[in-house]
MIVEXBA-564987 format. One record per residue (C-alpha): residue in three letters; y, z, x. Coordinates in steps of 0.5 Angstrom, whole numbers, padded with zeros to 4 digits, always signed. Each point is the difference from the previous one (the first is absolute). Last residue first. Layout:
# MIVEXBA-564987
alaYZX/...
***
This chain:
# MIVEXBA-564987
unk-0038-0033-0032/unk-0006-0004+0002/unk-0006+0002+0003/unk-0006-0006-0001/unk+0003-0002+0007/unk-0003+0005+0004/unk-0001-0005+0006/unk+0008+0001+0002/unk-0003+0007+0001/unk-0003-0003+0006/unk+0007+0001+0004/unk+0001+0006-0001/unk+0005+0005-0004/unk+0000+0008-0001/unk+0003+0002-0007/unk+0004+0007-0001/unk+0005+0002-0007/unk+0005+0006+0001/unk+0004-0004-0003/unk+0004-0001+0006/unk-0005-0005+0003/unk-0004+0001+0006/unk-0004-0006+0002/unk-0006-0001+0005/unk+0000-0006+0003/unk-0005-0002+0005/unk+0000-0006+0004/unk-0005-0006+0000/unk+0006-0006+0002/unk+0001-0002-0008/unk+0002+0009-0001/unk+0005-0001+0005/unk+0002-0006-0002/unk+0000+0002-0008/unk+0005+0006+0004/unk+0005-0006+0003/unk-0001-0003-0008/unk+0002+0006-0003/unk+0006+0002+0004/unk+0005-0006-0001/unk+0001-0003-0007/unk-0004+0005-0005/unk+0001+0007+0005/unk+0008-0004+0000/unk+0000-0001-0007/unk-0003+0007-0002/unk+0006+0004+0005/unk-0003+0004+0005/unk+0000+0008+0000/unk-0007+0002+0001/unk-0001-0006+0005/unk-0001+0005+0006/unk-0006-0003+0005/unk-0005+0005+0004/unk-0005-0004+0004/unk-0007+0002+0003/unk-0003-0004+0006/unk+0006-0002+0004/unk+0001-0007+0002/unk+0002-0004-0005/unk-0001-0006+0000/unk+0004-0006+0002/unk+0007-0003-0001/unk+0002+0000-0008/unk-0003+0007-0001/unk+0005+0002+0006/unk+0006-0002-0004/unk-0002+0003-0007/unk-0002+0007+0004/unk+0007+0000+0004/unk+0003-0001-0006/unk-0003+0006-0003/unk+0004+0004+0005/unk-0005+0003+0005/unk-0003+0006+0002/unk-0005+0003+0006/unk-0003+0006-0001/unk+0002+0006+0004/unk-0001+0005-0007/unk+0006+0002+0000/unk+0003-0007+0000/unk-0004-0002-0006/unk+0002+0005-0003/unk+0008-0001+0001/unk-0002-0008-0001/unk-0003+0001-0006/unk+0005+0005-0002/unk+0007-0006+0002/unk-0004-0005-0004/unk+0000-0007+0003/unk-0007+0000+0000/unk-0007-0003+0005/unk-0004+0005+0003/unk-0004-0001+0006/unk-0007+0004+0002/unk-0002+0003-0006/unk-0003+0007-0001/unk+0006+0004+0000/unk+0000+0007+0001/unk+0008+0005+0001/unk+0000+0006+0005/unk+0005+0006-0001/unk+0003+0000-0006/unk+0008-0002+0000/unk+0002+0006-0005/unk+0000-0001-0007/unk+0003-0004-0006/unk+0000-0006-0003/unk+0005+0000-0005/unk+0008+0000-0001/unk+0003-0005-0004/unk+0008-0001+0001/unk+0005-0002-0003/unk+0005-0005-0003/unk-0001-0006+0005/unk+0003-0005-0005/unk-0004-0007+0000/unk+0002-0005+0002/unk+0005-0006-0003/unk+0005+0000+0006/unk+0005+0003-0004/unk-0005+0006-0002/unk-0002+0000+0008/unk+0008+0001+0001/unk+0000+0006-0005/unk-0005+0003+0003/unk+0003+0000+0007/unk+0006+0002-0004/unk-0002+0007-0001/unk+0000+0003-0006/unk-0006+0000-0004/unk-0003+0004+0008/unk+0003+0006-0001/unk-0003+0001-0007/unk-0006-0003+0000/unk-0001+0005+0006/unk+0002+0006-0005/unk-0004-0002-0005/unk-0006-0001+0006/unk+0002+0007+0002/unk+0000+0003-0006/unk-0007-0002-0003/unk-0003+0002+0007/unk+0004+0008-0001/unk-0004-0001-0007/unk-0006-0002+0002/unk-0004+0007+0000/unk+0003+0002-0006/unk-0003-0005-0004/unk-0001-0008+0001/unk+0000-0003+0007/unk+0003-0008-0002/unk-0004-0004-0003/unk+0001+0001-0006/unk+0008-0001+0001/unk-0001-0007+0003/unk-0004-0004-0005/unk-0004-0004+0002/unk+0000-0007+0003/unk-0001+0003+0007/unk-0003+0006+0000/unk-0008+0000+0001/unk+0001-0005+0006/unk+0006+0004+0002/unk-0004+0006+0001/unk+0001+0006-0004/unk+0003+0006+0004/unk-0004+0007-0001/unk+0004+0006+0001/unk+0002+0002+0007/unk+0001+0007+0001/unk+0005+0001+0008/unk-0002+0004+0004/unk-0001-0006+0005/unk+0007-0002+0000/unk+0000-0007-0003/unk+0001-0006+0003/unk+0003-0006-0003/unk-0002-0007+0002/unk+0003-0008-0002/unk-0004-0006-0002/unk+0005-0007-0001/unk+0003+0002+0005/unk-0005+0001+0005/unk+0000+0007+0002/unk+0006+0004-0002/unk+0001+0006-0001/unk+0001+0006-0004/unk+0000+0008+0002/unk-0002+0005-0005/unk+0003+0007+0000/unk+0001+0000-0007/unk+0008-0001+0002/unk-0002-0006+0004/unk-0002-0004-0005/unk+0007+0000-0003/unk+0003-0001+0007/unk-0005-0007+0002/unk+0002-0003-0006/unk+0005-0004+0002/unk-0002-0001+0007/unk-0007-0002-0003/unk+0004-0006-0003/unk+0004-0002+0005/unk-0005+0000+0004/unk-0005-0005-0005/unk+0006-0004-0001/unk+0002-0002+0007/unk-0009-0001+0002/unk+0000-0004-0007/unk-0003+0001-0007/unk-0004-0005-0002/unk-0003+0005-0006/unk-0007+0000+0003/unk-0001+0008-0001/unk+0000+0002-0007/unk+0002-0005-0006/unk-0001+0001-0007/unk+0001+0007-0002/unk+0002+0001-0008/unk+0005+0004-0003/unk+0002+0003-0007/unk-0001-0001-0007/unk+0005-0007+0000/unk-0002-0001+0007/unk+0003+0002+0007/unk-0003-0005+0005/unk-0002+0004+0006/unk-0001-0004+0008/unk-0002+0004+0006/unk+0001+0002+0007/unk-0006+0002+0003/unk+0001+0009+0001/unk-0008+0000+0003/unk-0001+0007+0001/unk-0002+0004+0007/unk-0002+0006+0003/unk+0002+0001+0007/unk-0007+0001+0006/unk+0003-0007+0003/unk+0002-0005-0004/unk+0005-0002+0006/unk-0003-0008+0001/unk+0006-0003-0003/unk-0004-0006-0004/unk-0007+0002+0000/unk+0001+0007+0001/unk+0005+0000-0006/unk-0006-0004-0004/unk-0005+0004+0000/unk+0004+0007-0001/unk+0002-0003-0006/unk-0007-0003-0002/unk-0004+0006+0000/unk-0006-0002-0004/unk-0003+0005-0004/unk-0004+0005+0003/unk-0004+0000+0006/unk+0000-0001+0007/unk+0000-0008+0000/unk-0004-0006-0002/unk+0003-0006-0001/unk-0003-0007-0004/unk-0003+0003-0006/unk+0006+0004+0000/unk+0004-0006+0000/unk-0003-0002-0006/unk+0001+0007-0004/unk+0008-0002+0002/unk+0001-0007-0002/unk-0003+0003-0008/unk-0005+0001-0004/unk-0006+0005+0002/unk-0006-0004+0001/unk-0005-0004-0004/unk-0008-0001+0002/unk-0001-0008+0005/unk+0000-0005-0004/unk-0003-0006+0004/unk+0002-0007-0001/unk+0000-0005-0004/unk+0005+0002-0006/unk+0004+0001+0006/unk-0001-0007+0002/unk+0002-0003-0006/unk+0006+0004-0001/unk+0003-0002+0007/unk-0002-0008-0002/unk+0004+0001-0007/unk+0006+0004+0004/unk+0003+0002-0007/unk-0004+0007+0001/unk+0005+0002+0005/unk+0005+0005-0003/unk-0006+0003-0005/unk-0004+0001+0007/unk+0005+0006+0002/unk+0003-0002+0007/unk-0005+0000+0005/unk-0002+0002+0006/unk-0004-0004+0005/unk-0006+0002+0005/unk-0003-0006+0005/unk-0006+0001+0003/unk-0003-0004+0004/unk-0007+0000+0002/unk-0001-0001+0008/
***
C-alpha cells in the first residue's frame, strides 16, 4: 500500500538554505498555487459545514468540552510593542504564560468584558475563549498569521462598527499594564502579556472531514480539528520517535511543521522525511507561500533540474 506522507511548511524563503531540500524540490512536482497561509493549508486537510473556520468553538471543545451551541471568539493573550508612530503586534498566543498567570489574567479581565456581555475563559494558558452573545454583530477579526508584525491599529475593526471593539481591547491593555504578573514576566526577560487578540469566530459546526489516518502537531487547532474529526493525534515527537522504530502504519499522514525553526528543519526533520522519501513514500509539501510540490523517490533521476 502507497504511503503518503502530507507536510506543512513555513515559507520556502526560510528553508532554501537546506542545499539537498532545494535540490529535491527543484525536482519534484509542482503542483498549482494556493492561497497563502497556515490556515488555507488546513483547509485543504479539513472539511467542515461551510464558512470561515471557526477555530474558537474548535478549540473550547477540544480543551473544556462546553462549545456547545455559544459563540465563540478566540481572546489569546497577546504581546504589542509600542513604537515612534505607533504599535506593533508581535506575539499572540505562545507567550509561556503559566496556568497561575493565566487565571490571574483573565480574572482581571473578566468585569471588563462582562459588561459587553462577553464571558472570558481560559482554555489552555497560552489560548484563552470569549463567548458572545449570539446577537451580538461581529466585524471581521484578521487572523494572527495576517497580524503579527504589523501594525496593531490597522488591524484593528475600523469604522463605526468597530468601535465598541476598538474600546474594549483599550480598555483590556489598560487593566492588563498593571498587573504585577506582567511586571513579573518583564523581570523575568518575557514578553508582557498587554492584550488580547480576538479572532476565529463562530459556533462549533456540526461535523468536521479529514482525509488522513494519523496527525502529527503540537498545535492546539490541529488537535481541536483533529479531534473533531475522530482522527487520531500526536505530538511531532511521537512522529520523529516512531520514524526511527519501523513504518508507519496508517496509509495517509497529517504531519504540522509550519512553525519549525530553519535550523532544526536542517538538522532533525529533514533527514527523517529524506527516509521517507529513500523508503518509496510519497511526500507532498504545503508551504506558507502557498507553493505546493509533490515528492518521490524516482524524481531523484531528474537530475538535470537544479535549483
Amino acid at each position: 500500500m502507497a504511503r503518503v506522507l502530507n507536510v506543512l511548511l513555513p515559507g520556502r524563503e526560510k528553508l532554501a538554505f537546506v542545499a539537498d531540500f532545494a535540490a529535491w524540490l527543484a525536482r519534484g512536482t509542482a503542483l498549482p498555487e494556493r492561497t497563502p497561509g497556515y490556515l488555507s493549508a488546513l483547509a485543504e486537510q479539513f472539511r467542515w459545514p461551510g464558512g470561515p473556520l471557526p477555530a474558537a468553538a474548535l478549540i473550547r471543545q477540544a480543551v473544556a468540552g462546553d462549545a456547545g451551541d455559544a459563540r465563540w471568539l478566540c481572546a489569546d493573550p497577546a504581546w504589542v510593542q509600542a513604537e515612534l508612530n505607533g504599535a506593533r503586534l508581535l506575539g499572540c498566543g505562545n507567550l509561556a504564560v503559566s496556568p497561575t498567570d493565566a487565571v490571574a489574567m483573565v480574572q482581571a479581565l473578566r468585569e471588563t468584558f462582562a459588561e459587553h456581555g462577553m464571558n472570558l475563559h481560559v482554555g489552555d494558558p497560552q489560548h484563552w475563549q470569549l463567548s458572545v452573545p449570539v446577537d451580538l454583530p461581529l466585524p471581521a477579526f484578521p487572523e494572527p498569521e495576517d497580524a503579527l508584525g504589523a501594525d496593531f491599529f490597522t488591524q484593528l475593526p475600523q469604522g463605526e462598527e468597530g468601535r465598541r471593539w476598538r474600546a474594549l481591547l483599550n480598555e483590556a491593555q489598560v487593566v492588563l499594564h498593571h498587573l504585577p504578573e506582567n511586571a513579573a514576566r518583564v523581570r523575568d526577560g518575557l514578553p508582557p502579556v498587554n492584550s488580547v487578540w480576538l479572532w476565529g469566530a463562530g459556533t462549533l459546526p456540526a461535523w468536521v472531514e479529514c482525509g488522513q489516518g494519523r496527525i502529527y502537531s503540537d498545535d492546539l487547532l490541529v488537535w481541536a480539528l483533529g479531534q473533531k474529526a475522530n482522527v487520531d493525534v500526536q505530538s511531532r515527537s511521537v512522529f520523529s520517535a516512531r520514524a526511527r522504530v519501523g513504518d508507519e502504519p496508517v496509509a495517509f499522514t497529517l504531519l504540522d511543521l509550519q512553525d519549525v525553526q530553519p535550523s532544526l528543519f536542517d538538522r532533525s526533520w529533514w533527514p527523517l522525511l529524506r527516509e521517507r522519501l529513500d523508503a518509496g513514500h510519497e511526500l507532498r509539501l504545503s508551504f506558507a507561500d502557498g507553493h505546493r510540490v509533490v515528492l518521490r523517490k524516482r524524481h531523484r533521476l531528474r537530475f538535470w533540474r537544479t535549483p
